[in-house]
C-alpha positions as CSV (number, residue, x, y, z in Angstrom):
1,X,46.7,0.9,-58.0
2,X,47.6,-3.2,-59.3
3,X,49.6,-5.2,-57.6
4,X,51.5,-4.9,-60.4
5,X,52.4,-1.2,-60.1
6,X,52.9,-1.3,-56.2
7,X,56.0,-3.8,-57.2
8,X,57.2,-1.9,-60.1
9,X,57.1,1.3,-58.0
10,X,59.0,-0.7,-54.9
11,X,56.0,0.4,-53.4
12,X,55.0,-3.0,-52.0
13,X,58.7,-3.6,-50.8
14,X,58.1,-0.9,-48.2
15,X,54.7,-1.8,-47.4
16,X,56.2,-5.4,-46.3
17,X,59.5,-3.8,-44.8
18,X,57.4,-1.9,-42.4
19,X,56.1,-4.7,-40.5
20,X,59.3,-6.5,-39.7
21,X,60.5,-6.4,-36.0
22,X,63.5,-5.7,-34.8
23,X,66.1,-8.2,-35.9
24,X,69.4,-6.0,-35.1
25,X,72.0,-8.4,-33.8
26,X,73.2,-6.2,-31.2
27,X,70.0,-6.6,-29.1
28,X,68.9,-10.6,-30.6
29,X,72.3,-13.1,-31.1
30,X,71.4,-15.8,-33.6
31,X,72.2,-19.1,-31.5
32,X,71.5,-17.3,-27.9
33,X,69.1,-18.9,-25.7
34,X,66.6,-16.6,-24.5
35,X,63.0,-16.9,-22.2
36,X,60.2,-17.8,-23.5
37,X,57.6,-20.4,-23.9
38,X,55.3,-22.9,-26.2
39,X,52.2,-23.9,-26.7
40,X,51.6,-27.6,-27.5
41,X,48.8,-29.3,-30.2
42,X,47.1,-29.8,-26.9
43,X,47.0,-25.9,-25.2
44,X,49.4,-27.1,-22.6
45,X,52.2,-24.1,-22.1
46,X,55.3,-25.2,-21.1
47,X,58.0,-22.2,-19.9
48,X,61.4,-22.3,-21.0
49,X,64.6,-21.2,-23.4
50,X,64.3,-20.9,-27.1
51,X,67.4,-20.7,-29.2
52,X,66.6,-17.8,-31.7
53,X,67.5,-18.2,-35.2
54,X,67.6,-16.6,-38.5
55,X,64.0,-15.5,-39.3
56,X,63.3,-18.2,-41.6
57,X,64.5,-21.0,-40.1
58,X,62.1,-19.7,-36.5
59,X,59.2,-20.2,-38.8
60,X,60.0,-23.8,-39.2
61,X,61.5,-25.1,-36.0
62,X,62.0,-24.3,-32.6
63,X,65.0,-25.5,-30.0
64,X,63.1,-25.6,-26.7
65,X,65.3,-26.1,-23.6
66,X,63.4,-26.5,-20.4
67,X,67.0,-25.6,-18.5
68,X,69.1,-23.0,-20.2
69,X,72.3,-24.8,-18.5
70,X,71.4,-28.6,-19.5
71,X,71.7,-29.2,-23.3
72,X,70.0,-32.7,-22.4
73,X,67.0,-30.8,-21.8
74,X,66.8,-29.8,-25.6
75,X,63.6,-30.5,-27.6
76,X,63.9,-30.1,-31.4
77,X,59.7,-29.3,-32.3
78,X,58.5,-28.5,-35.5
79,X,56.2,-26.0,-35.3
80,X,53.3,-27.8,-36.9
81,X,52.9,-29.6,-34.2
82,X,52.7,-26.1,-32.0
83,X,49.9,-23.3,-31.8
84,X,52.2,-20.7,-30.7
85,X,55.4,-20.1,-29.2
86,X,57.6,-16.9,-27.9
87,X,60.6,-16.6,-27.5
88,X,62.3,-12.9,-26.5
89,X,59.3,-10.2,-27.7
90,X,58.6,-12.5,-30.5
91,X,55.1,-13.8,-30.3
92,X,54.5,-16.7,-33.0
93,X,51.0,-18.5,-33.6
94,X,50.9,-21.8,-35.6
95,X,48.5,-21.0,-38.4
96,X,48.0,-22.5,-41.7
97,X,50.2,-20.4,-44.2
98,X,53.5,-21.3,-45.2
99,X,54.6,-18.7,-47.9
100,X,53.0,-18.0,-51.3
101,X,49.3,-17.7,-52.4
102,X,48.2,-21.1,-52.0
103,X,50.0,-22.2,-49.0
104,X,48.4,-24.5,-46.3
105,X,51.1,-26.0,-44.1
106,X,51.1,-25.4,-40.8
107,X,54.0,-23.2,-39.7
108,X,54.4,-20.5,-37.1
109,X,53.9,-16.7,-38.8
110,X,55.3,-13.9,-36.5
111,X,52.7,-11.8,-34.9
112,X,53.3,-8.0,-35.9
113,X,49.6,-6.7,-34.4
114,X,47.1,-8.6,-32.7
115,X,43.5,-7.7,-33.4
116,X,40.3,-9.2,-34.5
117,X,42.0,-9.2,-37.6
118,X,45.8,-10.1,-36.3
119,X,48.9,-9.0,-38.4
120,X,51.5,-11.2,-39.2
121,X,54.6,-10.7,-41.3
122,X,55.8,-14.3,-43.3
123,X,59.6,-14.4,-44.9
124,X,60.7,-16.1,-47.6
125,X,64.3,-17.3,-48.6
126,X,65.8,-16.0,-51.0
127,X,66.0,-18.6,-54.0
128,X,70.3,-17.7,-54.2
129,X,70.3,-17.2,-50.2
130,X,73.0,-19.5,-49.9
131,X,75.5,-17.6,-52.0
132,X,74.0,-14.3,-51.2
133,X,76.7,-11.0,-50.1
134,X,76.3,-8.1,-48.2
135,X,76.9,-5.1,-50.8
136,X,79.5,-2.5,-49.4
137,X,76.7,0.2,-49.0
138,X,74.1,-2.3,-47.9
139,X,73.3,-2.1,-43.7
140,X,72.5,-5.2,-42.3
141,X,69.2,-5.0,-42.3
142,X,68.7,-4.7,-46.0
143,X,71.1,-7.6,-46.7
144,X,68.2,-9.4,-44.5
145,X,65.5,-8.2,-45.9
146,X,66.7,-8.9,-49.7
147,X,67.8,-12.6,-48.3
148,X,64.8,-13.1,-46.5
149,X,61.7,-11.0,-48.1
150,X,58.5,-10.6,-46.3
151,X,55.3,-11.1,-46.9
152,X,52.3,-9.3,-44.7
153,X,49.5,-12.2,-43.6
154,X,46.1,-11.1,-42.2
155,X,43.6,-13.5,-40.2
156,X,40.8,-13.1,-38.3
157,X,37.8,-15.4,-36.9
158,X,36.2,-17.3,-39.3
159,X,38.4,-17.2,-42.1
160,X,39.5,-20.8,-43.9
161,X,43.1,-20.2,-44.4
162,X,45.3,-16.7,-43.8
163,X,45.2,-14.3,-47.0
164,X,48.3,-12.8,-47.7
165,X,48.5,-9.0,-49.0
166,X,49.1,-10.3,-52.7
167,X,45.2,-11.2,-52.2
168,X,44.4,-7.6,-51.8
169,X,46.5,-7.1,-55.0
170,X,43.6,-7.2,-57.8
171,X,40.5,-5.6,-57.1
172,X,41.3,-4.2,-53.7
173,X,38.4,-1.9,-52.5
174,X,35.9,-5.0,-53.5
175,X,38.4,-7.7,-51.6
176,X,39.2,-5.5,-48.7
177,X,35.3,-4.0,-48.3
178,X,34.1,-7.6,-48.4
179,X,36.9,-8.5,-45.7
180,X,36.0,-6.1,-43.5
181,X,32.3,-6.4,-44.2
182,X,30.5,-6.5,-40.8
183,X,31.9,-3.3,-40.3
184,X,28.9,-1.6,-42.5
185,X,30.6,1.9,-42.3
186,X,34.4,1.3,-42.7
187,X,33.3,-1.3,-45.6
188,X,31.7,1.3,-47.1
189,X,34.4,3.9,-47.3
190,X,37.1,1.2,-49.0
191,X,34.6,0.5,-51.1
192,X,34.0,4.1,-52.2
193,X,37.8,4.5,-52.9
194,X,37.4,6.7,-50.0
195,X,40.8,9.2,-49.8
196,X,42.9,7.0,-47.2
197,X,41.2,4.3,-47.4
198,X,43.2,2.5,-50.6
199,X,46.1,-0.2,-51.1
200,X,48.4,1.7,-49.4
201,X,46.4,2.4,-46.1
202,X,45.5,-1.6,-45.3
203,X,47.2,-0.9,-41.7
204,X,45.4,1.7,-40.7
205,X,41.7,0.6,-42.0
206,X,43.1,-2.7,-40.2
207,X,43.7,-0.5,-36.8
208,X,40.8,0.7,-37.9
209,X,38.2,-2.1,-38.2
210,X,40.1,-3.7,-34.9
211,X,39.6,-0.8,-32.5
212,X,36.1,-0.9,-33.3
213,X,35.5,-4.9,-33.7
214,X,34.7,-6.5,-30.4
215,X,36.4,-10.5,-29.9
């Protein structure tokens, strides 16, 4: 199946939606401080208080307050100049992908699964975002995900830059079996267009190829 058909069917829409965490505002309060902690250019981990965001904006910057009570202890970071930060259960890591297929900026990518081959899940704005409205029938959640659409990001050791799932688009069972390559067996089964092992199934050959990889 093209790329082409997994966005025609909505297909790829799902695939996406299924790695996004848990954004409900009754549990995370956009402008809330909550614990967590960064990881400067250097390695040096500092603990503190991280405003949270809207899931965009987190990708980009991060409000760092070494005292939750002191506003003078604010630090405004951009997170190219982090390798990761959390903040709440929201692990981020610094990694050279910033959104579409030739991206290279540094920006934090939210971790979904970490692995030999980690998980991430990107989001985009929305290119009318700023006039965007909730439809009557839409939940929250959807208004979200239609104003900020995601975008599944794989990386493992070794690799020059993040690949995005649109790289798995064309020619999947030769991209993915080539990905997944020192892995003789599971390589083998993508590239037979093994039943379960297609487009559709990246997560689980990725669970996969990680529970059987060693660091």
């Amino acid at each position: 199946m093209t790329l082409r058909t997994l966005l025609s069917t909505g297909l790829f829409i799902a695939l996406t939606a299924s790695n996004a965490q848990d954004w409900s505002s009754d549990v995370y309060r956009s402008g809330e401080l909550y614990p967590g902690y960064i990881v400067d250019a250097t390695g040096k981990k500092s603990e503190g208080f991280i405003k949270l965001q809207n899931r965009y904006t987190m990708q980009n910057e991060v409000l760092f307050y070494t005292d939750k009570d002191d506003k003078k202890s604010k630090q405004d970071l951009k997170t190219k100049d982090l390798k990761e930060y959390k903040v709440a259960d929201k692990l981020y890591h610094c990694i050279n992908y910033s959104g579409g297929l030739s991206g290279s900026a540094i920006r934090a990518n939210l971790v979904v699964t970490e692995g030999c081959i980690t998980e991430y899940v990107w989001y985009n704005r929305a290119e009318n975002w700023a006039i965007m409205q909730k439809g009557a029938s839409e939940t929250e959640e959807e208004f979200m995900a239609r104003m900020y659409p995601s975008v599944m990001v794989y990386m493992k050791p070794g690799d020059e830059k993040p690949r995005s799932l649109d790289y798995f688009g064309m020619k999947f069972a030769e991209k993915m079996a080539e990905y997944v390559g020192d892995n003789k067996e599971l390589a083998k089964k993508v590239a037979d267009k093994e039943k379960g092992y297609g487009m559709l199934n990246i997560q689980a050959i990725i669970a996969e190829y990680n529970a059987a990889c060693k660091k």
